[in-house]
N, C-alpha and C positions, 0 to 999 in steps of 0.2 A: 329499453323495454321495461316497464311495470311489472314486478310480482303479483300475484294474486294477491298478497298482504296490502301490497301497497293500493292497489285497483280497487279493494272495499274500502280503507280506508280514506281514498282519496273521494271515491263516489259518495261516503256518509257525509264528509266535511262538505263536499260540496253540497251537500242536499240541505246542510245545514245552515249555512250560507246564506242558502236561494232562503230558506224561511225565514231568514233575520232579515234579507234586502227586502220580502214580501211582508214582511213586520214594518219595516221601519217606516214607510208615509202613514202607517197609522198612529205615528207615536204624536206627530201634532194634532189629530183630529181628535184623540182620546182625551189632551188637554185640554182641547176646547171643551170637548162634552163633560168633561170633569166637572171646570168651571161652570158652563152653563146647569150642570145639573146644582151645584152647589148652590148658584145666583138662584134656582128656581125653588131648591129646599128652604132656603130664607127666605124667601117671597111667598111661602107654603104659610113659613112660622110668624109671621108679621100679616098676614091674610086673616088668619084664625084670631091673634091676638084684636087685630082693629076689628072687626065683624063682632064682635062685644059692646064696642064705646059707641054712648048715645048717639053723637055728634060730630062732627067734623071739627068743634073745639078738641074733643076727648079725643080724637084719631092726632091731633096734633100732639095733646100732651103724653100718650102712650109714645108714638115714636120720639118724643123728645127722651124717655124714660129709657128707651132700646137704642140710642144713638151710639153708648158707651160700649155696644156690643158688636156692632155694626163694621165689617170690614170695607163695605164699597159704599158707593153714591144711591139712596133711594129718596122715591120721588113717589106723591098721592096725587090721582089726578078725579076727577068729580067728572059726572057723565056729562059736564057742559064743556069737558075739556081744559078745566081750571085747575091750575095749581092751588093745592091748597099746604103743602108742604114739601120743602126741598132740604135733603143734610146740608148742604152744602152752599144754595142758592142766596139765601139773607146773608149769609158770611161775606159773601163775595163781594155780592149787587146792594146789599145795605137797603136804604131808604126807598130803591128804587124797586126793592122787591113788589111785586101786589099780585093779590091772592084773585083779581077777578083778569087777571091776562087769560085769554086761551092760547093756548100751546097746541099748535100743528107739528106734529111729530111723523114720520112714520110707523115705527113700533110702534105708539101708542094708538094712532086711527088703525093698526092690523089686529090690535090686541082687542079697540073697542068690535072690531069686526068676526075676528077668528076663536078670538079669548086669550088667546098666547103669541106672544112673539117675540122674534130676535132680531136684534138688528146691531150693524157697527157704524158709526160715526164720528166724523171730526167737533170735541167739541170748543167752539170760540170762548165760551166762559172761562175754561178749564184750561184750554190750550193745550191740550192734548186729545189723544184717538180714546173711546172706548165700545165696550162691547156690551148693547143693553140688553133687557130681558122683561118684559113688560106681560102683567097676565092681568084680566079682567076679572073683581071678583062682587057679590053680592055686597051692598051696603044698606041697608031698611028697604028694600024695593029699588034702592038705585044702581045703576052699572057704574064702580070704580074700578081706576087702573092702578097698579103700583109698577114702579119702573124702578129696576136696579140696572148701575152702572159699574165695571169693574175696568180698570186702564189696560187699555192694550199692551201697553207695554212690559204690565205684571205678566198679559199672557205669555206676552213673547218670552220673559225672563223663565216663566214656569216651562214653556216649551223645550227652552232651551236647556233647562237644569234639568227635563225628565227625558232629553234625548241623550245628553252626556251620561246622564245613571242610568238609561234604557243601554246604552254603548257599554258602558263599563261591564255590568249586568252582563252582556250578550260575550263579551271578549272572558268574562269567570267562567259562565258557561261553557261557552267554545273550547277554554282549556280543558275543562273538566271531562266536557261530552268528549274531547281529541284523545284526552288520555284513557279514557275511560272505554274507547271503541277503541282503541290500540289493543289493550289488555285482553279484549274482549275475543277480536280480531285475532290475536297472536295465540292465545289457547285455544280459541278455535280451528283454526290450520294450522299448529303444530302436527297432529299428527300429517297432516301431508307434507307438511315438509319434512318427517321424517321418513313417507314415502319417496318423497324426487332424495333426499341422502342414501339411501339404502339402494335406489336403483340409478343413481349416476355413477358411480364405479365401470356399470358395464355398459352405459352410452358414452361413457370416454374411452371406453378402451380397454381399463386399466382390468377390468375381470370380464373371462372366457364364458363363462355360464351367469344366467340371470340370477342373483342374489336371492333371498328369500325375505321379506318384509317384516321385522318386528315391531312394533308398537309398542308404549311405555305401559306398564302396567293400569295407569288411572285411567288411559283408554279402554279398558277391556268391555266387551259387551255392548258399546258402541255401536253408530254406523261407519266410523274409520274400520274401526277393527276387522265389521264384516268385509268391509271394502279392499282392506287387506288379506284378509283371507281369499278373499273371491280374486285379488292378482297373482295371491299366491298358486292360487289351483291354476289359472290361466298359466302363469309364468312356468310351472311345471312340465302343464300341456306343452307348452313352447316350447319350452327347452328338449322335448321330448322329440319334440317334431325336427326342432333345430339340429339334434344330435343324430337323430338316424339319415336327416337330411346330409349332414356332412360326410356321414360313413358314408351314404352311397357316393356320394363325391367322390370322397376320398379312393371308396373303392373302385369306382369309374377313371380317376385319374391317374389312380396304380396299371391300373387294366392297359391305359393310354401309355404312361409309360413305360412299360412293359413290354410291348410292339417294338419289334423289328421291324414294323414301315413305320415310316414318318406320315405323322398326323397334323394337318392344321384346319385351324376354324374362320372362318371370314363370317362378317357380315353382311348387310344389303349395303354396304360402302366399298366393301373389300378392304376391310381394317380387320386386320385379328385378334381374335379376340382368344385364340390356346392357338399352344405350336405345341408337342411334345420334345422328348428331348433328341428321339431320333431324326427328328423333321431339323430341329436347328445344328444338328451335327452334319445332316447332308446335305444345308444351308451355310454353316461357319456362322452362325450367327448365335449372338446371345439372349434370354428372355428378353430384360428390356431390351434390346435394337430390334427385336420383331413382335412382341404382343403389344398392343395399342395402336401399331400403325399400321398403313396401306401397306398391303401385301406388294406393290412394284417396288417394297425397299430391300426383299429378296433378289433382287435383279438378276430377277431368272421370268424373261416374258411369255413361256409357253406357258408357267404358272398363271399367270396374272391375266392369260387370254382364254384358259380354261374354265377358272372358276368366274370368272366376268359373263363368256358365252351358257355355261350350265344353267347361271341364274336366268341368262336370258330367255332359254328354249326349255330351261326347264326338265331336263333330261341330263344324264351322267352321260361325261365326258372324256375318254382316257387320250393320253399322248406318252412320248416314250423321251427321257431326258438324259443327258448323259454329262455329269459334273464330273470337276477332278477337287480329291480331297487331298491333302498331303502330299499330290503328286502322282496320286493313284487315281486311274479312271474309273469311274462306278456307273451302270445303265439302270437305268430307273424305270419301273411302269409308273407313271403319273395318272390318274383317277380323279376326277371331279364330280361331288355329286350336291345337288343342289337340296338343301332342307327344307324341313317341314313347313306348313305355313309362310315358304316364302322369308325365312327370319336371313337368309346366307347360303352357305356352301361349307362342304367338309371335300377337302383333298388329301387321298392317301397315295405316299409315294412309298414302292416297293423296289426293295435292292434285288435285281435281276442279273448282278452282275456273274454270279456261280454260273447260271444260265448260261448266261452270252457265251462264256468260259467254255461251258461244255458244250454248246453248240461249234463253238468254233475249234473245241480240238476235234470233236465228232468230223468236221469238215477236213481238219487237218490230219486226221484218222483214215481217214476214206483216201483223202488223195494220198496219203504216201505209202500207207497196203496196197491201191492201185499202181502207184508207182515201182512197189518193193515188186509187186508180181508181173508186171506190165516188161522187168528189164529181161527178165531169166526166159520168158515167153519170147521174148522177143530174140532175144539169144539161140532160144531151142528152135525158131522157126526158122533163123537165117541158116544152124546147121544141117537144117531138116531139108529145107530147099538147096543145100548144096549137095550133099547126098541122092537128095532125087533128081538133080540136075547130073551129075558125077558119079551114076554107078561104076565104073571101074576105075575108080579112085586108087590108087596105089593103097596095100595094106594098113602102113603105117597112120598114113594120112587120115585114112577112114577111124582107126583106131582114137586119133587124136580128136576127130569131130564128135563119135561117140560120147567119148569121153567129157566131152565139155558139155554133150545132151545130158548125159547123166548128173554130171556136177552141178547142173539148173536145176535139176528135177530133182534132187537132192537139198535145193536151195531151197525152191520152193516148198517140199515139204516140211522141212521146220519153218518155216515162217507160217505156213497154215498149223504146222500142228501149236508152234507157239501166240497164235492168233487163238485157236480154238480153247487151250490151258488159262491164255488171259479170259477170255468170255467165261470161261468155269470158278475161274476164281469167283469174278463178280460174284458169282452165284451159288457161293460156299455154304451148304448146309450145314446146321449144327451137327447133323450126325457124323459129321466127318470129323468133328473134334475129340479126340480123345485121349486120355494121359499120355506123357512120350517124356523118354528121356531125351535132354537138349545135347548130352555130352556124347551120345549114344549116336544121335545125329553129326551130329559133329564128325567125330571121329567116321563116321561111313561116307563121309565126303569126302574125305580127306584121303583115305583109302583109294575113293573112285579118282582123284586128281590123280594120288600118284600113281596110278596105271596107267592113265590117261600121259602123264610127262615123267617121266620113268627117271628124267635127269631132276625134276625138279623136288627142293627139301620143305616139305609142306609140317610143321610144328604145332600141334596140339597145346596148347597150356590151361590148366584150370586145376582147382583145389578139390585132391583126391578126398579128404573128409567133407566135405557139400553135399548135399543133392540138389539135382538139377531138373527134378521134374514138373512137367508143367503140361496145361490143357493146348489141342494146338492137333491142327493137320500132319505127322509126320512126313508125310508125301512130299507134300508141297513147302515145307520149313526144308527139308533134305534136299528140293529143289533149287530155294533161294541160296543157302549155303553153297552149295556144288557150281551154282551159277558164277557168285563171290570168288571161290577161289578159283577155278578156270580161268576167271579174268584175270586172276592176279599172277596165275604162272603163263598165262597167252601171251598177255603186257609185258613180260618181264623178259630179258636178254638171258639165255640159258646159263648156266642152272639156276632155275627160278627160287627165291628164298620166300616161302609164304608162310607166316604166321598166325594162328589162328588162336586168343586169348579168348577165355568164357568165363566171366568171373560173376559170383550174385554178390547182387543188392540189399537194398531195404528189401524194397518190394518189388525187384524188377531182375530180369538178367540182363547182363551185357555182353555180345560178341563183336570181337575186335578182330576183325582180317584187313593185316596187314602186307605188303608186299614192296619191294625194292627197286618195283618197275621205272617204266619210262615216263609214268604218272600223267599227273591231267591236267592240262591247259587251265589258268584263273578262273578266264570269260569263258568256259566250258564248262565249272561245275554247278551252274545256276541252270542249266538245261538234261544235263545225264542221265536224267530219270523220266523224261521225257520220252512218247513211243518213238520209235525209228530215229531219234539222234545216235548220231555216234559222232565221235570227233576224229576218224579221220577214216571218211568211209570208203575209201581204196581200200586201207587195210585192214578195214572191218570185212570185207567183204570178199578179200584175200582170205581169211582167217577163218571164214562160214557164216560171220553173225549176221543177226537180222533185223538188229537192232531193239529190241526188244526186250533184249536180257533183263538191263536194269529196270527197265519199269516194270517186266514181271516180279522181280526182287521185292523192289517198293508197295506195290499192290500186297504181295503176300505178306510183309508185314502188317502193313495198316490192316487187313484182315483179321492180323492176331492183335490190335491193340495197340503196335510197338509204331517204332520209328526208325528211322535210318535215314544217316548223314556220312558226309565225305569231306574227307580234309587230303587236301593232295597237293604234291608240288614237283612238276616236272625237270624230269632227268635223278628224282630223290627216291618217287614212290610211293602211294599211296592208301589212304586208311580210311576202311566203312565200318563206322560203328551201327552195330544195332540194338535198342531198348526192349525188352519184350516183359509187360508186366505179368506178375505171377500170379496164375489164375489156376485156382485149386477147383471148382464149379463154373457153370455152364452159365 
């Protein structure tokens, strides 16, 4: 491809060209008219000279007198067509010349006719071509011719010698004019091409923002210079546009990645053309392995039939998809909705799996409170109906049926009352939080166990110079404790040894209740916090619980902020740490 340098430069040469090839068929016709004019200027000056002399003797002796001057053949001819003198003629023909021959000529009968003419002929005298030139002129009242003859072949030699210097001539030229519209040419469109140097930096790549155009100083004031100015102002506008345009991107793509659904974009092909990063984490795919290409390379087809059918009907689409990441199941709401003007489809998939989660403990909620209360009911009815069936039951008997009425109905009410404390927690107002000694607690648990197991040695430890105060329900933190240790001398083979450590942190407390029980199955502490697990519910249920204890525990933490974990190993005894950060305000 041609530079613009190169494009004028090549369009001037050839322009130049075309006007020497349109020059050049006149270089022989100007020889000839050169010639002929020359033939005819001597034939002017030899007309005037004989138009003097008396006679046609004197017209002899004049051009005998002009012969020595004379570069071609002339010839006098008399209006009866006679030669009366020839340069050349007596030389030749000698004796046989004569002055009363008529000579039938062409040129000379068009000359005695027109006044002037030209003509070329072979001549037999001469032996050679030449080119005449014959003009009629006054002689005392009579019409004479003179005829001049020059050799063809001078013509041809002249032609030829003023086509090689007409060549020559035209190749000096041509250097001269080549060099001379280079020079011309190249200060001319310097400044542009120091416009394309100044702005290919940033059409290659190599710079982020549009350059600014300088020109050399000799330009200044110029139409370059305006010209650069006038891209300058533009290129500014641009870069202006260009840059806020990116912010919004940018900040549209933040926006995108930022989302907790997964976002992707298709086309009218279903090729993507954006996936964020949550869409390819709940895909396992990488940028490139899903942007550019058809969306079936997610091989996930309720995707790929969602956004196919939206485009088609034109309407948003949801479906509900359910992958495994890591090994881990996740439910998805999938959403397809079809773009503007028809350009594609945008599908957002949302992680529903918290949902699903608490839908299905909700379910597992419901059935095993209907089951916790469904056994003791069912208990109290079979002794109700044996008693109404068996009024005069023997004392004892009745005493021991009673008895087992009561021990349901006893059952049943901590499990509603501890139904009703988990629903309160949920819905733990700030006003119930307020300053509480941790060690203060502590110690009134610990007090309440050992009344409660009279045999068991329930141990406080924490650092008397501390303080332990902190923001916090003391109700229900006296609750979680009291719960902890209970289990730990319930669980334990009398006399139960419970340890209760409290030690602070940077910024947190820690309570460590410890105990030497019967401890807790491996594959059981992945569930213990769980509502209504227990792990061995004979004798949970021997023992009063309701199963519910721990996970009221657990709730009441996560209420204050903290955490709690278990490390256990059965037949050794078992250990719940709890974290509880220190919160000085609300």
């Amino acid at each position: 491809m041609y530079s613009f340098r190169q494009k004028i430069f090549i369009s001037y040469v050839v322009v130049f060209l075309l006007f020497l090839a349109l020059m050049f068929p006149f270089a022989s016709r100007t020889v000839n008219e050169i010639v002929r004019k020359n033939m005819s200027d001597r034939a002017d000056e030899i007309i005037v000279k004989l138009q003097s002399a008396a006679n046609n003797d004197a017209i002899i002796r004049r051009m005998k007198e002009e012969k020595s001057s004379l570069f071609f053949r002339v010839s006098i001819f008399t209006n009866e067509r006679k030669i009366i003198y020839d340069t050349h003629m007596k030389r030749l023909v000698g004796p046989r010349f004569s002055q009363e021959e008529v000579v039938e000529l062409p040129e000379i009968n068009n000359a005695f006719r027109n006044g002037v003419a030209f003509g070329e002929d072979y001549s037999d005298l001469l032996g050679q071509r030449f080119v005449y030139f014959a003009k009629a002129f006054d002689f005392h009242g009579k019409t004479y011719v003179i005829r001049t003859a020059f050799p063809d072949n001078y013509v041809n030699e002249l032609t030829t010698d003023f086509i090689f210097g007409f060549l020559g001539l035209s190749v000096a030229i041509l250097l001269l004019f080549t060099a001379m519209t280079w020079f011309i040419i190249y200060h001319l469109t310097n400044p542009i091409q120091e416009i394309i140097n100044a702005v290919k930096p940033y059409q290659e790549g190599e710079r982020t923002t549009i350059p600014e155009i300088r020109l050399a100083s000799r330009n200044k004031g110029d139409e370059f210079t305006k010209l650069a100015d006038t891209l300058n102002s533009l290129s500014a506008r641009i870069q202006d546009h260009i840059d806020a345009i990116t912010s919004e991107r940018n900040e549209k793509r933040a926006v995108l990645e930022s989302l907790v659904e997964g976002v992707i974009a298709v086309d009218t092909n279903n090729i993507v053309t954006y996936a964020n990063h949550t869409a390819l984490k709940f895909l396992e795919m990488g940028w490139d392995d899903l942007v550019g290409k058809e969306v079936i390379v997610a091989r996930q087809s309720k995707i790929y039939d969602l956004l196919e059918k939206c485009q088609e009907e034109g309407a948003p689409l949801s479906d509900t998809l359910t992958i495994k990441i890591n090994g881990e199941k996740l439910f998805l709401d999938v959403i397809a909705a079809p773009k503007m003007a028809n350009t594609g489809a945008v599908l957002v998939m949302e992680d529903k799996t918290i949902h699903h989660r608490i839908h299905e403990m909700r379910k597992d909620f419901i059935a095993n409170a209907s089951h916790e209360l469904k056994t003791p009911i069912t208990i109290i009815r079979g002794f109700a109906e044996t008693l109404h069936d068996n009024p005069t039951m023997p004392q004892d008997t009745m005493a021991l049926v009673t008895g087992k009425i009561v021990n349901n109905c006893n059952r049943m009410t901590k499990l509603i009352r501890d139904l009703l404390t988990l629903a309160d927690i949920e819905q733990l107002p700030e006003s119930r939080i307020l300053p509480c000694d941790l060690v203060d607690i502590v110690n009134n648990c610990a007090m309440v166990v050992r009344d409660a197991y009279t045999d068991a040695q329930v141990t406080v430890v924490y650092d008397e110079n501390e303080e332990y105060s902190l923001l916090g329900d003391g109700e229900l933190l006296e609750m979680a404790m009291t719960n902890l240790m209970t289990n730990a001398a319930k669980y334990s083979k009398p006399p139960a040894d419970v340890t209760v450590a409290v030690k602070k942190l940077d910024k947190a407390y820690e309570i460590r209740v410890s105990d030497k029980g019967i401890g807790i199955p491996k594959e059981d502490l992945p569930y213990i916090f769980h509502r209504f697990y227990t792990v061995d519910k004979a004798h949970s249920r021997k023992m009063g619980g309701s199963g519910l204890g721990l996970s009221l525990v657990e709730t009441i933490i996560e209420k204050h902020f903290g955490k709690i974990t278990v490390d256990s190993e059965v037949g050794k005894g078992t250990t719940f740490t709890i974290t509880l950060p220190v919160r000085t305000h609300h």
